[in-house]
HTML snippet that shows the backbone in 3Dmol.js (N, CA, C, O; Angstrom):
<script src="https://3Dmol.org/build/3Dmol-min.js"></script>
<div id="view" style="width:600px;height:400px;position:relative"></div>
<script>
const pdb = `
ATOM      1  N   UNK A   1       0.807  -1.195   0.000  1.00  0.00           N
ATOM      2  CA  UNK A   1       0.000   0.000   0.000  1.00  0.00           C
ATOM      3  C   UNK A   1       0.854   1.263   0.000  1.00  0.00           C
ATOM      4  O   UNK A   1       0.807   2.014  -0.975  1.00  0.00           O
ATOM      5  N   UNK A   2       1.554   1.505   0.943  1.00  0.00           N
ATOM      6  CA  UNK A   2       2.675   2.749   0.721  1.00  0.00           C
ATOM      7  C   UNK A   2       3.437   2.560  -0.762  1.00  0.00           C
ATOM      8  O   UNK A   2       3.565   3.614  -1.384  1.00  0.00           O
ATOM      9  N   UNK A   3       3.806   1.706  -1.218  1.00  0.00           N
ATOM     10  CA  UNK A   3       4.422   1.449  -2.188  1.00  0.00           C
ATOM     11  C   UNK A   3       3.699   2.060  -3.207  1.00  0.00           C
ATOM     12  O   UNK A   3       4.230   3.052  -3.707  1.00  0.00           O
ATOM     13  N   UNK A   4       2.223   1.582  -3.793  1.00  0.00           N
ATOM     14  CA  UNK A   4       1.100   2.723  -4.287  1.00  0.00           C
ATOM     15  C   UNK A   4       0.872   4.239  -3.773  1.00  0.00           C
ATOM     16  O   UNK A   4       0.424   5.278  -4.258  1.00  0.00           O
ATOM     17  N   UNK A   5       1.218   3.973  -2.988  1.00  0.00           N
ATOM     18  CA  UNK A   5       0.872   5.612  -2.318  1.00  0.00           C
ATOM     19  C   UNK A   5       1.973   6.657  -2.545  1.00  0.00           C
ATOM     20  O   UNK A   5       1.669   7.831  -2.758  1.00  0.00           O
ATOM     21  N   UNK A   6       3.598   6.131  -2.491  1.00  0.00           N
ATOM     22  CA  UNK A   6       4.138   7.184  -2.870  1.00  0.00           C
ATOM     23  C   UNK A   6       4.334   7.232  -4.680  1.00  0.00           C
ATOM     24  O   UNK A   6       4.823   8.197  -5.267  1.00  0.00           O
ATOM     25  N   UNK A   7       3.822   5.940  -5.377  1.00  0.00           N
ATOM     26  CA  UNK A   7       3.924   5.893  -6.596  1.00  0.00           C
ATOM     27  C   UNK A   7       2.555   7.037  -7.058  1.00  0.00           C
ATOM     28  O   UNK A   7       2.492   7.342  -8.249  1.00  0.00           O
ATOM     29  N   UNK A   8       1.781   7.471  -6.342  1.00  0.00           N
ATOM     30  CA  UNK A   8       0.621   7.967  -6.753  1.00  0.00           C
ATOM     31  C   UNK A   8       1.062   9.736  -6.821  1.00  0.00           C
ATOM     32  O   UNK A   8       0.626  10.632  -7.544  1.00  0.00           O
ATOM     33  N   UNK A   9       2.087   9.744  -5.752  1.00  0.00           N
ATOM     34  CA  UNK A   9       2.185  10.915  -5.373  1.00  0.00           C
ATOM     35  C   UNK A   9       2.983  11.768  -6.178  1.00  0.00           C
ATOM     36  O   UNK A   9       2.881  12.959  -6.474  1.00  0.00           O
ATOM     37  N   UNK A  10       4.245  10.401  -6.618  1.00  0.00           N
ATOM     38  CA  UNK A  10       4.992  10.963  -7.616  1.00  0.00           C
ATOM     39  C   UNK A  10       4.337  11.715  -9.204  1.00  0.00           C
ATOM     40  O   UNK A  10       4.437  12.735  -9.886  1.00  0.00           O
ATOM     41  N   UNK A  11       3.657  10.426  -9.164  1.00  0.00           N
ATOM     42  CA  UNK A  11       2.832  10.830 -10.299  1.00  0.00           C
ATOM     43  C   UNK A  11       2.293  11.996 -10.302  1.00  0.00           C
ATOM     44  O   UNK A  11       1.979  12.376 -11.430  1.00  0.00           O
ATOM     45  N   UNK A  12       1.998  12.927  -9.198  1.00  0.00           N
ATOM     46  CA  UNK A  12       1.005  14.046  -9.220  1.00  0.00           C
ATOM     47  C   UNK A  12       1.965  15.251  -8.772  1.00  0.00           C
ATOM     48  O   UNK A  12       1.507  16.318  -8.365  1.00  0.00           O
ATOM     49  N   UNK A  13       3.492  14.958  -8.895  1.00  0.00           N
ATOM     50  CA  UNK A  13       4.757  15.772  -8.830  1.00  0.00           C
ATOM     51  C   UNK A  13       5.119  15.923  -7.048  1.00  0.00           C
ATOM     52  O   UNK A  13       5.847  16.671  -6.394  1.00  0.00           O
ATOM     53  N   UNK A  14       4.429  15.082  -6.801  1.00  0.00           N
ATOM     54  CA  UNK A  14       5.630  14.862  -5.394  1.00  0.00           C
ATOM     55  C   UNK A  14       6.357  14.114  -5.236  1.00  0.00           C
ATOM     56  O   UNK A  14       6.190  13.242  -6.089  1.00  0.00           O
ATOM     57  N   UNK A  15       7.393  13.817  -4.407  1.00  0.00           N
ATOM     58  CA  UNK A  15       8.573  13.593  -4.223  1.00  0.00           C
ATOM     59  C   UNK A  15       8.711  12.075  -3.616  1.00  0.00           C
ATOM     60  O   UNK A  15       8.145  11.542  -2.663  1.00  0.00           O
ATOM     61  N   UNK A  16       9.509  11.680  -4.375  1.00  0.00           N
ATOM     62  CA  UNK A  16       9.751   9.787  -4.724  1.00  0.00           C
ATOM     63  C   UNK A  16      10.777   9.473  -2.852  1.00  0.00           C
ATOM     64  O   UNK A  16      11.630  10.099  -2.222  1.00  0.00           O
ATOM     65  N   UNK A  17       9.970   8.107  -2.644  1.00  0.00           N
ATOM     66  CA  UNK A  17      10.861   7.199  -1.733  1.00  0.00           C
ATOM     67  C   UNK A  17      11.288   5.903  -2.492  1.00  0.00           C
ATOM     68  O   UNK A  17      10.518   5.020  -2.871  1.00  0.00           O
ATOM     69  N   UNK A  18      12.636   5.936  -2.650  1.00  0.00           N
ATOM     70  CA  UNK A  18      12.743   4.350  -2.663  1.00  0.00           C
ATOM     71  C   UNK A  18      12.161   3.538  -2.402  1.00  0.00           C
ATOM     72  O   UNK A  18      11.838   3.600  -1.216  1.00  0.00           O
ATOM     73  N   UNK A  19      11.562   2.177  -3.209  1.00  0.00           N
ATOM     74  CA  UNK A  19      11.137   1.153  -2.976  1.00  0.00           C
ATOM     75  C   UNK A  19      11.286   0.172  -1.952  1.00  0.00           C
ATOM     76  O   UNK A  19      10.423  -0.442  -1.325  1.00  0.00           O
ATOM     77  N   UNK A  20      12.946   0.114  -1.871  1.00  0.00           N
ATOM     78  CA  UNK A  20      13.856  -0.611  -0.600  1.00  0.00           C
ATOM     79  C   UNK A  20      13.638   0.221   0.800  1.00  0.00           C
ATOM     80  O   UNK A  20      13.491  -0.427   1.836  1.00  0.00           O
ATOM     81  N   UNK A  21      13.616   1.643   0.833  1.00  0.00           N
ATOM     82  CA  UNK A  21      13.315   2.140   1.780  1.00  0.00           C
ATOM     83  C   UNK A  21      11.999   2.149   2.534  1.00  0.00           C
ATOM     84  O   UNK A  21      11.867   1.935   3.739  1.00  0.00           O
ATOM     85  N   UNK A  22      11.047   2.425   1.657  1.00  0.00           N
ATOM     86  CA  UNK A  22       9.510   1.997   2.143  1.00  0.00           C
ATOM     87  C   UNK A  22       9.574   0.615   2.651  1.00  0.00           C
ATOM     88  O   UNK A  22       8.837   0.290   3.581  1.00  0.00           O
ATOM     89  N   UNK A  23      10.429  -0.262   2.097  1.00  0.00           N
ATOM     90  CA  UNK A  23      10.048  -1.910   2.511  1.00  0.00           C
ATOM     91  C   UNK A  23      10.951  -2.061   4.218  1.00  0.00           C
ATOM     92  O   UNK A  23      10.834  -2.923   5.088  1.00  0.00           O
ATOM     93  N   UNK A  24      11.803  -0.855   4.156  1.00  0.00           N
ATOM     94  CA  UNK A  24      12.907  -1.310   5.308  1.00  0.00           C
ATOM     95  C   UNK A  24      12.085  -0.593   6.586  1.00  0.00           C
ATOM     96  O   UNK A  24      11.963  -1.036   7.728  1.00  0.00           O
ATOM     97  N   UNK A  25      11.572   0.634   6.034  1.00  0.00           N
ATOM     98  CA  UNK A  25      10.905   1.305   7.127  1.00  0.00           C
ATOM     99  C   UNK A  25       9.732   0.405   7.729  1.00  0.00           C
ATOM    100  O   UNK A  25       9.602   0.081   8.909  1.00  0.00           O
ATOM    101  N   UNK A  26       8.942   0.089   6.698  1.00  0.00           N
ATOM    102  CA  UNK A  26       7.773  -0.923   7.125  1.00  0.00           C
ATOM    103  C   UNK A  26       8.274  -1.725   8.033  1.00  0.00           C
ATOM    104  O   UNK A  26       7.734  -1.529   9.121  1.00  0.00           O
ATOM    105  N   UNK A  27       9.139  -2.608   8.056  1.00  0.00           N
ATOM    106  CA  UNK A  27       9.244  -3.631   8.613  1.00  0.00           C
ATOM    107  C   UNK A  27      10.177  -2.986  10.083  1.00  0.00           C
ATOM    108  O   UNK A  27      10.093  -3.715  11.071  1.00  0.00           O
ATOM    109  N   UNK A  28      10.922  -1.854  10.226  1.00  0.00           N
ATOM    110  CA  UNK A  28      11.498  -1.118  11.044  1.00  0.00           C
ATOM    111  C   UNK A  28       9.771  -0.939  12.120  1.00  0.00           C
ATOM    112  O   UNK A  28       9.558  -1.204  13.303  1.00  0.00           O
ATOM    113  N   UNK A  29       8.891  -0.415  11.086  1.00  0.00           N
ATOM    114  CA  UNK A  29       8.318   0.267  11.990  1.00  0.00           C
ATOM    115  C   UNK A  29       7.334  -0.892  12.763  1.00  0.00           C
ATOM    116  O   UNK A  29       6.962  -0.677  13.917  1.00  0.00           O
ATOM    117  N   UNK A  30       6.938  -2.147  12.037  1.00  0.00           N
ATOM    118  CA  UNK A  30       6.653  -3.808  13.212  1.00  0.00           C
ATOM    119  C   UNK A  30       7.285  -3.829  14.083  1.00  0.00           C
ATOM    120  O   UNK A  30       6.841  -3.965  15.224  1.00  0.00           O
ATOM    121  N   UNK A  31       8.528  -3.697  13.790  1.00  0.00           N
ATOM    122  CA  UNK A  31       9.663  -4.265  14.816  1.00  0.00           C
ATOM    123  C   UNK A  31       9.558  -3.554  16.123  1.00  0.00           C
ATOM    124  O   UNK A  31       9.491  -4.149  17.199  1.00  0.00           O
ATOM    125  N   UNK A  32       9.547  -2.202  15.981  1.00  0.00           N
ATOM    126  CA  UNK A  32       9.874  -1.134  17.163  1.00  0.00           C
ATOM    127  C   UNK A  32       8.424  -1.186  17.502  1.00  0.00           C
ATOM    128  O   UNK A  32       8.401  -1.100  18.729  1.00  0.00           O
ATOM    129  N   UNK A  33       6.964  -1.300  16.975  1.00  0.00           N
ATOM    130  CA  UNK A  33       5.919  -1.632  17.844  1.00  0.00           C
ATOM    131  C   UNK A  33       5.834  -2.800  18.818  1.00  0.00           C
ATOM    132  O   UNK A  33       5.353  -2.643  19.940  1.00  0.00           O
ATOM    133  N   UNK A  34       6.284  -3.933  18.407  1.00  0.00           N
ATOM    134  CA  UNK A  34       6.183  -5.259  19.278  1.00  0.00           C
ATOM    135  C   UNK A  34       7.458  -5.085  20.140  1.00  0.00           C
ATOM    136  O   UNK A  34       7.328  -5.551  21.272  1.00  0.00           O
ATOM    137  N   UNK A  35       8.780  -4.465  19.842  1.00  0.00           N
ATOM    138  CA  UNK A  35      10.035  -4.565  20.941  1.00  0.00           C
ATOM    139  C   UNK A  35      10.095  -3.741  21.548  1.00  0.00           C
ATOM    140  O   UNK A  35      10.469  -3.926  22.707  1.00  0.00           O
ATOM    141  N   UNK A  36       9.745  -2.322  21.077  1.00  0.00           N
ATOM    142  CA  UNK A  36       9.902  -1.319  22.096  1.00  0.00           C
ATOM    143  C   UNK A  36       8.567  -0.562  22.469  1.00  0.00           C
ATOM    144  O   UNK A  36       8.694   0.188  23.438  1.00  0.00           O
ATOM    145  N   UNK A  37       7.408  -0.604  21.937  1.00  0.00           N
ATOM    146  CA  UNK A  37       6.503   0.751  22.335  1.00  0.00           C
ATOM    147  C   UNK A  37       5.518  -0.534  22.968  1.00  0.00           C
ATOM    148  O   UNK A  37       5.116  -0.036  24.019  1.00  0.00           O
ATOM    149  N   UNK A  38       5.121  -1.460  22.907  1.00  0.00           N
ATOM    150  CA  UNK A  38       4.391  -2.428  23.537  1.00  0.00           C
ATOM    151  C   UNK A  38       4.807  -2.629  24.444  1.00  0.00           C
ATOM    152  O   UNK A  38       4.234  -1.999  25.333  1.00  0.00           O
ATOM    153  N   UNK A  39       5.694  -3.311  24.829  1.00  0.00           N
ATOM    154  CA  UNK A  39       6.321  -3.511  26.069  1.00  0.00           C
ATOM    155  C   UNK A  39       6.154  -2.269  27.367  1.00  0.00           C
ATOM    156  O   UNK A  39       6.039  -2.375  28.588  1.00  0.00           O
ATOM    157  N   UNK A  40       6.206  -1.052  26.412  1.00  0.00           N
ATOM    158  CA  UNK A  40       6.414   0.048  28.189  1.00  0.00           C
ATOM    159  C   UNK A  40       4.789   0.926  27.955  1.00  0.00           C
ATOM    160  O   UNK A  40       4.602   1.926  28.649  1.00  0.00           O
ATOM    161  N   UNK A  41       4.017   0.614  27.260  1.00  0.00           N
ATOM    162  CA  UNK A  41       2.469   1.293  27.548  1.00  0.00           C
ATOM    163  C   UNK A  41       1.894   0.520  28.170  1.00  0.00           C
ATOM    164  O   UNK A  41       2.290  -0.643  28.249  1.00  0.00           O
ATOM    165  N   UNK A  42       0.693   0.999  28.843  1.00  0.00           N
ATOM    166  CA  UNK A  42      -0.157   0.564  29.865  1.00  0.00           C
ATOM    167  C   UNK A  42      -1.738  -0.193  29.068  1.00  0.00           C
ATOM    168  O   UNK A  42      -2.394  -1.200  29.335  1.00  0.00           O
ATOM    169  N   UNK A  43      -1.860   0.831  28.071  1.00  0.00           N
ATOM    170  CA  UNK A  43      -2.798   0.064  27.206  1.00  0.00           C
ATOM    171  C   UNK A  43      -2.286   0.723  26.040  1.00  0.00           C
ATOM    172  O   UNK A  43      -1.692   1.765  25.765  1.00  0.00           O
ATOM    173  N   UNK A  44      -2.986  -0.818  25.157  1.00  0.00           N
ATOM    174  CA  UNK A  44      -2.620   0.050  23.603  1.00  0.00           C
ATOM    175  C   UNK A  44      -3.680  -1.119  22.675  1.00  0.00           C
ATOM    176  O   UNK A  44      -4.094  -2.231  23.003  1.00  0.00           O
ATOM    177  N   UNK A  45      -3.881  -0.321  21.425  1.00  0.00           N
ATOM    178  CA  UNK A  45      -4.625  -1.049  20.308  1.00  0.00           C
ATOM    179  C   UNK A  45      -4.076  -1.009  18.972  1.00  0.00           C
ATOM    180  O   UNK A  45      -3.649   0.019  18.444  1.00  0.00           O
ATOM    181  N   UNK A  46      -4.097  -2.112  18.457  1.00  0.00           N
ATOM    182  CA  UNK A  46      -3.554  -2.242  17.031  1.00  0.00           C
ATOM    183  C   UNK A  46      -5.145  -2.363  15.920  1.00  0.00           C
ATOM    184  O   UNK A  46      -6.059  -3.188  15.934  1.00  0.00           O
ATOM    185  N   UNK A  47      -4.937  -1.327  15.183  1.00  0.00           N
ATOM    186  CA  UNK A  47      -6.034  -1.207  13.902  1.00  0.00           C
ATOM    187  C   UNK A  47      -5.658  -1.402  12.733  1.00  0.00           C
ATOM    188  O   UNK A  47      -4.793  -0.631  12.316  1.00  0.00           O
ATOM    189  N   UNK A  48      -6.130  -2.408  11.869  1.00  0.00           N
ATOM    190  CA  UNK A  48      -6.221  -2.915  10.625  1.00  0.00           C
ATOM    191  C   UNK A  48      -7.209  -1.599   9.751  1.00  0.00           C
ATOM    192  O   UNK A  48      -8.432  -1.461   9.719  1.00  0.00           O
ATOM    193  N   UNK A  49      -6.247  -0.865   9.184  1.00  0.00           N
ATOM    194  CA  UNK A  49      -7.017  -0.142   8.490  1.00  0.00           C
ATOM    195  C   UNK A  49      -7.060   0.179   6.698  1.00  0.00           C
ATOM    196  O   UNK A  49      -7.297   1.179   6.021  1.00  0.00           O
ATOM    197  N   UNK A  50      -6.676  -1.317   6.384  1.00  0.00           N
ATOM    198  CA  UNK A  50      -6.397  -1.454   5.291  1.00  0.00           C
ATOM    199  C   UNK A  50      -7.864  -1.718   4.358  1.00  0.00           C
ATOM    200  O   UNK A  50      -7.955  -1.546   3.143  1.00  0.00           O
ATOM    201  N   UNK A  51      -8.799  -2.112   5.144  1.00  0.00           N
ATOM    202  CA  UNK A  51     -10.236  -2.464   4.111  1.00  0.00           C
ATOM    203  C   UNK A  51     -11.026  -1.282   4.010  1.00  0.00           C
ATOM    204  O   UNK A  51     -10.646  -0.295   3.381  1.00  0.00           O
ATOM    205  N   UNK A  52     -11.889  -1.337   4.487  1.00  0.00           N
ATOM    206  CA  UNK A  52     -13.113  -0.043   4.380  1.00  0.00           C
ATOM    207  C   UNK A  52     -13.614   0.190   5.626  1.00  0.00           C
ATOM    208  O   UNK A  52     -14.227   1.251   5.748  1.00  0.00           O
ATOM    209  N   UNK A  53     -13.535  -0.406   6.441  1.00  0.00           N
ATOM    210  CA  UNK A  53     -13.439   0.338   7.946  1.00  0.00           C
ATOM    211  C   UNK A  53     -12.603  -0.388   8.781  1.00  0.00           C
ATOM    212  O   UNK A  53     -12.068  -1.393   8.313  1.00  0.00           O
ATOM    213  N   UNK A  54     -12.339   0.014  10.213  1.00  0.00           N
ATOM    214  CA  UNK A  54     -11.274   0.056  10.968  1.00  0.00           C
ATOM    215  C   UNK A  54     -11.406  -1.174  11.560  1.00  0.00           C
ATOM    216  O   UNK A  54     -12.528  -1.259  12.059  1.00  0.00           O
ATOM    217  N   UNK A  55     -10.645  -2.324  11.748  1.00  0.00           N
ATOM    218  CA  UNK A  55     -10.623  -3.506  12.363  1.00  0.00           C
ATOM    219  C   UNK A  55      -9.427  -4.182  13.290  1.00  0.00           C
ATOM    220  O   UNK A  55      -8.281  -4.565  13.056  1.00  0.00           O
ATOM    221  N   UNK A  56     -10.248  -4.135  14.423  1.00  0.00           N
ATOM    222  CA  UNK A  56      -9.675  -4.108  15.780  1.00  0.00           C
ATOM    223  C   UNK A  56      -9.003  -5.325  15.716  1.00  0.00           C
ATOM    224  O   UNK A  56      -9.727  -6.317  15.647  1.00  0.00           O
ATOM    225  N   UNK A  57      -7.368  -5.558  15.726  1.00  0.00           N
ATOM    226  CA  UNK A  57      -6.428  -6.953  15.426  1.00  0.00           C
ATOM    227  C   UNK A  57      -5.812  -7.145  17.074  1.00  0.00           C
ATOM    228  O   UNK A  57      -5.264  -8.195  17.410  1.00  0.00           O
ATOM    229  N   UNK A  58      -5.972  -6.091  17.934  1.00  0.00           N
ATOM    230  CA  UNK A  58      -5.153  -6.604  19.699  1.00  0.00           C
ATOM    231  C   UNK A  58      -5.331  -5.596  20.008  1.00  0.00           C
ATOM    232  O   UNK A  58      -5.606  -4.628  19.299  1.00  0.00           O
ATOM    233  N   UNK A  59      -5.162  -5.671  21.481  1.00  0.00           N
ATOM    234  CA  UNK A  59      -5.179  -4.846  22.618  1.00  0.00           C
ATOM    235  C   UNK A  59      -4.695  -5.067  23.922  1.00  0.00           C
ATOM    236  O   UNK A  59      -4.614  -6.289  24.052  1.00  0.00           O
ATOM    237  N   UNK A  60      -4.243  -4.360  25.212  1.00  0.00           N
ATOM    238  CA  UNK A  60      -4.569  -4.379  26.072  1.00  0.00           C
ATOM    239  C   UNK A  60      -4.620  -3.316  26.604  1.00  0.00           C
ATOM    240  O   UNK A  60      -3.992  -2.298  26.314  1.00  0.00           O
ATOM    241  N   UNK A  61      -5.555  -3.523  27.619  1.00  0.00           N
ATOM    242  CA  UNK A  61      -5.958  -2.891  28.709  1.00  0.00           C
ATOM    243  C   UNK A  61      -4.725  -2.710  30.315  1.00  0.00           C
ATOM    244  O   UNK A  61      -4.452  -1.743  31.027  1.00  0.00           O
ATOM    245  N   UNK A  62      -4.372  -3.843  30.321  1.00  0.00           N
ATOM    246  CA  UNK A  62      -3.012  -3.834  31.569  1.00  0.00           C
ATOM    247  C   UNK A  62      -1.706  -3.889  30.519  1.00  0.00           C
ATOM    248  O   UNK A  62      -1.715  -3.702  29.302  1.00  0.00           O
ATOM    249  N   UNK A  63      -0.451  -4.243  31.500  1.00  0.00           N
ATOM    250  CA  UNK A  63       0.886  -4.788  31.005  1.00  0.00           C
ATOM    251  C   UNK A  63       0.960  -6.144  30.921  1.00  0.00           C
ATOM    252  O   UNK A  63       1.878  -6.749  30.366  1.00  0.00           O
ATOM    253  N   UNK A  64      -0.407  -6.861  31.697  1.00  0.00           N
ATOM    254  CA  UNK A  64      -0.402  -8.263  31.479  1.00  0.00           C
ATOM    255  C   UNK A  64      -1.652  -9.564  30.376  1.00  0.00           C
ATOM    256  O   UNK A  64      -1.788 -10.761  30.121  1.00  0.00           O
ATOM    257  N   UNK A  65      -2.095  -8.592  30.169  1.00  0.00           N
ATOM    258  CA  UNK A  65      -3.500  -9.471  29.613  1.00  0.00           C
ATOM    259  C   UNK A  65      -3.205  -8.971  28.166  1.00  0.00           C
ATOM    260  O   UNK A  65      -2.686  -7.854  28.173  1.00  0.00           O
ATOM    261  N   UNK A  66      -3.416  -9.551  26.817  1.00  0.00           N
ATOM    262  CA  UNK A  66      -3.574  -8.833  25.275  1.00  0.00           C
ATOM    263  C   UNK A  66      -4.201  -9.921  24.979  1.00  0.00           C
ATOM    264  O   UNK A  66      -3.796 -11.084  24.962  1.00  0.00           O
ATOM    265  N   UNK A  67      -5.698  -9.266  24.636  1.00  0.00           N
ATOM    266  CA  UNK A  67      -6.662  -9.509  23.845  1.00  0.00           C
ATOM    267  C   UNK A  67      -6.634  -9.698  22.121  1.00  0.00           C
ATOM    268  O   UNK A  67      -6.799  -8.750  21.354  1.00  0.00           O
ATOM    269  N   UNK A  68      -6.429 -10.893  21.750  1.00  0.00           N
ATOM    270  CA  UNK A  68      -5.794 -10.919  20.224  1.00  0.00           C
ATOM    271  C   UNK A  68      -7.584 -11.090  19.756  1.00  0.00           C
ATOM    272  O   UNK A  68      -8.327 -11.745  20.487  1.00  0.00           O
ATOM    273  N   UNK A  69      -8.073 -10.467  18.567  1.00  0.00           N
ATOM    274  CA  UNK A  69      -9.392 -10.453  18.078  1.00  0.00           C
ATOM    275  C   UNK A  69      -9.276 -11.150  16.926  1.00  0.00           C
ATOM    276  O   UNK A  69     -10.010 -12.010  16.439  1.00  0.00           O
ATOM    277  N   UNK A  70      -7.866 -10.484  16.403  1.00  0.00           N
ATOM    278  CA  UNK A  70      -8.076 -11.511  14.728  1.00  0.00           C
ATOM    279  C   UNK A  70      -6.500 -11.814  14.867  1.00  0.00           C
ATOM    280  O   UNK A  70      -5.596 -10.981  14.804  1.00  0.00           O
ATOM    281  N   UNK A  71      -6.380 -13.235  15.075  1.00  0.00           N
ATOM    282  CA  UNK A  71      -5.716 -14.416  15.101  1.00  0.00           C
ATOM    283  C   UNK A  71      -4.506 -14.069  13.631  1.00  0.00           C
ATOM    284  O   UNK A  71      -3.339 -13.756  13.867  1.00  0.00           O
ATOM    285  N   UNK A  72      -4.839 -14.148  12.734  1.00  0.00           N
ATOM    286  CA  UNK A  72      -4.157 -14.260  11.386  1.00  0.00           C
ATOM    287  C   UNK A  72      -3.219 -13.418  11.397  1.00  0.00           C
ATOM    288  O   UNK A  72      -2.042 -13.565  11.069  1.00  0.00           O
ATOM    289  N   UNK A  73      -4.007 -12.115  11.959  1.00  0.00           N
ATOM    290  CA  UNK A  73      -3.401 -10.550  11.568  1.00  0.00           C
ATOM    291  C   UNK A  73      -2.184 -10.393  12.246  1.00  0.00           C
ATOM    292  O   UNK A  73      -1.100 -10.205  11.694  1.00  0.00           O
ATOM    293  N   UNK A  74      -2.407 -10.484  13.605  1.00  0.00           N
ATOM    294  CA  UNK A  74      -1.606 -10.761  14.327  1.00  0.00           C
ATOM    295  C   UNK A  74      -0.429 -11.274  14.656  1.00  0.00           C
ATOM    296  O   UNK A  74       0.549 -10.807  15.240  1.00  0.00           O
ATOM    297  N   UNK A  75      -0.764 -12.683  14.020  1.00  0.00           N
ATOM    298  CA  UNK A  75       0.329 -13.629  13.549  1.00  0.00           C
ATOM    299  C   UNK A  75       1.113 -13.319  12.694  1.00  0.00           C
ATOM    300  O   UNK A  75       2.253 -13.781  12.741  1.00  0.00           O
ATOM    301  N   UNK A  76       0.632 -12.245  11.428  1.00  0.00           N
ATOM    302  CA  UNK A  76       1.793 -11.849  10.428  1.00  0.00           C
ATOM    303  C   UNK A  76       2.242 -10.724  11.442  1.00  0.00           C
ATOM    304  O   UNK A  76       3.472 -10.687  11.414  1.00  0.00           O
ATOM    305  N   UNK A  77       1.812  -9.932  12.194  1.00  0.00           N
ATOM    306  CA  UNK A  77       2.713  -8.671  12.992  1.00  0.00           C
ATOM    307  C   UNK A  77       3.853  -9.324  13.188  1.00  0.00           C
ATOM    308  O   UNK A  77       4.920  -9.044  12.642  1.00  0.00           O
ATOM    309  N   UNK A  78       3.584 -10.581  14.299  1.00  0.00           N
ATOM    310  CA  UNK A  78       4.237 -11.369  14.880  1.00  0.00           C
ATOM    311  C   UNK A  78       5.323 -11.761  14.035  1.00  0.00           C
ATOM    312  O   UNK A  78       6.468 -11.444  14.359  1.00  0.00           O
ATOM    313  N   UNK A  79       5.169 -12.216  13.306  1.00  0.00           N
ATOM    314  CA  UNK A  79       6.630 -12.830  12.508  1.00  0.00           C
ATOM    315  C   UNK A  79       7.275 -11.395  11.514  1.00  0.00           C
ATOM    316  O   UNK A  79       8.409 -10.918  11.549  1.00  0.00           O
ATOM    317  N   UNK A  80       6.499 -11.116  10.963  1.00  0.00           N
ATOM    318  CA  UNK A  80       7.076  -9.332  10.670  1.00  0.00           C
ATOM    319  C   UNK A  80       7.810  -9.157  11.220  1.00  0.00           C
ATOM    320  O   UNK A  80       8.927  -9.116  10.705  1.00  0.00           O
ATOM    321  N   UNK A  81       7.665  -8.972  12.424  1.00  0.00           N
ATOM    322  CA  UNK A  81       8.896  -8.271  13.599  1.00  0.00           C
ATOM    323  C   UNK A  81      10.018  -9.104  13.571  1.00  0.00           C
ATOM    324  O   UNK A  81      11.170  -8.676  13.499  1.00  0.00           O
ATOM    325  N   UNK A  82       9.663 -10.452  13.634  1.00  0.00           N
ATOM    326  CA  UNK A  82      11.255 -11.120  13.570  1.00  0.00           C
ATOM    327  C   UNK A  82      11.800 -11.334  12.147  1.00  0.00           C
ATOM    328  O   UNK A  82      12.485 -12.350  12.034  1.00  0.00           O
ATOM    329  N   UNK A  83      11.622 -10.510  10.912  1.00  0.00           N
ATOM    330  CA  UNK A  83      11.810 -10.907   9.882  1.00  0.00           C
ATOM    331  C   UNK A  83      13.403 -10.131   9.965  1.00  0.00           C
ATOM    332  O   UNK A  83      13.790  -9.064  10.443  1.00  0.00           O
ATOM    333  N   UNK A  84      14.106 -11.312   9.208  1.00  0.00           N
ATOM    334  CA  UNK A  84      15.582 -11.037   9.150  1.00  0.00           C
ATOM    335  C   UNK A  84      16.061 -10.371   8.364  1.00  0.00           C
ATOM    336  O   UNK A  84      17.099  -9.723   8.507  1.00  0.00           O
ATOM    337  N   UNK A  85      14.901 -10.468   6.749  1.00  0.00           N
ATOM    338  CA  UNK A  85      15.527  -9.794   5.818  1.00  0.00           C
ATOM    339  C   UNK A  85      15.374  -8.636   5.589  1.00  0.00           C
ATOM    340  O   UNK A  85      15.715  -8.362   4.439  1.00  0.00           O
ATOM    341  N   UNK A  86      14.827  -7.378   6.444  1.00  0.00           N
ATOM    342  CA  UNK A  86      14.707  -6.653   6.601  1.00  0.00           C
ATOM    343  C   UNK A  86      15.604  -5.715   7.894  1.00  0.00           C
ATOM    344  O   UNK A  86      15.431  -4.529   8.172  1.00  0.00           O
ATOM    345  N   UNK A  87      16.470  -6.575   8.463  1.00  0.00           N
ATOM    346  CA  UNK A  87      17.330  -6.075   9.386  1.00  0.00           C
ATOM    347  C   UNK A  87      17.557  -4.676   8.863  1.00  0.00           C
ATOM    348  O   UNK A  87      17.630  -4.329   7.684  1.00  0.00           O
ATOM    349  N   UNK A  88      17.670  -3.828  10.114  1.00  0.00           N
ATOM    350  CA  UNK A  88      18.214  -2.239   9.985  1.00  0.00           C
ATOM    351  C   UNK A  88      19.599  -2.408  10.900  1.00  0.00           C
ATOM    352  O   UNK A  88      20.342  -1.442  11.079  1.00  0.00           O
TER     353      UNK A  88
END
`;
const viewer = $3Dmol.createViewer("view");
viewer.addModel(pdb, "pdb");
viewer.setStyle({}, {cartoon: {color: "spectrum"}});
viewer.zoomTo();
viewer.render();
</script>
């Protein structure tokens, strides 16, 4: 989707990101949600907002309980974050 999005933009004379960079940031920016910003909030929610309305993929409410809603979604966060070939 970003990948379309800055291709759209270019097209309309704004200013190009690398392909490799959009793919490194993406996967930068999984990583630092599940290792660093999850770990030290008190509550937090993850939104799937890729369809036509907003769909609730986890949560919690404490530092100890996370409510997973959609199983799948999740599971790709999950391995996202440990993806190697995207090391920064």
């Amino acid at each position: 989707m970003a990948i379309e999005r800055v291709a759209t933009r270019v097209s309309e004379g704004g200013h190009n990101i690398p392909e490799d960079v959009i793919i490194r940031r993406y996967y930068r920016g999984i990583s630092n949600l599940i290792k660093l910003y999850i770990p030290i909030c008190n509550k937090w929610l993850v939104i799937n907002n890729t369809g036509v309305g907003a769909e609730f993929v986890a949560q919690s409410r404490d530092q100890f309980e996370i409510n997973i809603l959609k199983a799948d979604i999740w599971d790709t966060i999950l391995t996202q974050s440990n993806d190697s070939q995207y090391k920064y």
